[in-house]
C-alpha angles and dihedrals in degrees: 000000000000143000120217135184135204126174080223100092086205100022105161137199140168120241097183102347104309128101119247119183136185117238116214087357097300137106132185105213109213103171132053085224080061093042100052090044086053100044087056088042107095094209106055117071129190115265094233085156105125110212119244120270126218115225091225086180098057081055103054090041092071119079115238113256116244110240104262106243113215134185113249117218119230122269121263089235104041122114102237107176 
């Protein structure tokens, strides 16, 4: 339903009597019951971060770049006759 975030990793709180807690500083609302008791709580926020999108098609647009081949010099130790 709903993301929230707390700077409190384990922060806890009670919709009707039972304990509900974030875990790492984010919880999923699932209930409006959750939602309303988190929207009065000051230290839980709404996540309204959007999550960062890949341009697939800029990707696919360049051309792949071919492996550079380069000469290797011999070996110090090698034995070159």
């Amino acid at each position: 339903m709903a993301k929230y975030k707390s700077r409190y990793p384990e922060l806890a709180f009670y919709v009707n009597g039972v304990e509900r807690k974030f875990s790492g500083g984010v919880y999923d609302a699932k209930t409006a019951e959750e939602v309303a008791v988190l929207n009065r709580l000051s230290d839980a926020e709404p996540d309204t971060e959007e999550p960062a999108q890949v341009d697939e098609v800029e990707a696919e647009d360049k051309p792949a770049k071919a492996p550079a081949t380069t000469k290797r010099k011999a070996n110090a130790t090698s034995s070159a006759k």
